[in-house]
Structures are given as C-alpha cells and as structure tokens.
N, C-alpha and C positions, 0 to 999 in steps of 0.2 A: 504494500500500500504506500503510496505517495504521502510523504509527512514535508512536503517544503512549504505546507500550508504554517506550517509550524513559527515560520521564521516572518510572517504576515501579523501574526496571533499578538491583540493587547497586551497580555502576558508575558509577551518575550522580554524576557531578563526582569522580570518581578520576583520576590522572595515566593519559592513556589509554595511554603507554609500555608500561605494565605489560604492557597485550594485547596489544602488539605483538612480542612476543620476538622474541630472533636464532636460537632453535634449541627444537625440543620439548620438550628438557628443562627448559629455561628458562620454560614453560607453566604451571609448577605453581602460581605466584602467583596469577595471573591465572585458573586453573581451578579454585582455593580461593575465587575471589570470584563465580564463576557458580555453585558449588556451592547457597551460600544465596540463589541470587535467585527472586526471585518469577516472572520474567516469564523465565527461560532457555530454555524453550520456543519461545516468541515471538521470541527473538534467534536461534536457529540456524535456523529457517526461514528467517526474513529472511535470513541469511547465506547460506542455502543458494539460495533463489529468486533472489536475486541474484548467485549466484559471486562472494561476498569470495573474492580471491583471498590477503591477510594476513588475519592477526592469531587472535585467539583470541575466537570469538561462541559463543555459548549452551553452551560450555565446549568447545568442541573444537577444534582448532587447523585449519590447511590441509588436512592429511593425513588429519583425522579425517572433515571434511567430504567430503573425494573421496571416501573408502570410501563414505562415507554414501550418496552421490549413486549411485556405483558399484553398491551393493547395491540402493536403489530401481529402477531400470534393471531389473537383473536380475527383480525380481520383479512389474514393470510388466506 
C-alpha cells in the first residue's frame, strides 16, 4: 500500500503521543488535528485495511473504527 500520503498528513512531525490517548475523551486533541488534514481520508482507510488496533487515524479512534468496519460488513 502506498503510504506517501503520509508525508501530506497534518500530523507530520507532531508529538505522535497526542494520537495515542488513554481514553476517548482524551481524543479530542488529536481529532482537532485530523479535522484540517488534507489526506484524513487516506489515513482511516489505511487504518482500517490494516486493523490499527491504537491510536486515533483519519480522526476516529479504536471504537470508531470497529463501528466503521462493523457497519461495512453489514452492508457488504
């Protein structure tokens, strides 16, 4: 998979801590900095085709990701 989207990404060279929260709530940082990125799109796919099972990609956390996965499924 093509990751040069990477080097586009808001994130690029931010303390990666940030997307790593200990709790959802604590996501907000880190989903105020996917908000404005150009390539967020491209980062929760990758997240998704891959099962990140941390952190916070293309603005949605663990949890948001399995719905996500979860609802595809369903309408596969």
């Amino acid at each position: 998979m093509d990751v040069t989207w990477r080097t586009k990404a808001a994130c690029h060279g931010l303390d990666p801590q940030i997307f790593y929260p200990e709790t959802d709530e604590e996501a907000e940082a880190a989903k105020a900095v996917c908000d404005v990125c150009p390539v967020q799109t491209l980062c929760l796919e990758y997240a998704l085709a891959r099962r990140e099972k941390e952190g916070v990609w293309g603005g949605c956390t663990e949890k948001e990701r399995r719905r996500i996965i979860r609802q595809r499924r369903r309408t596969a």
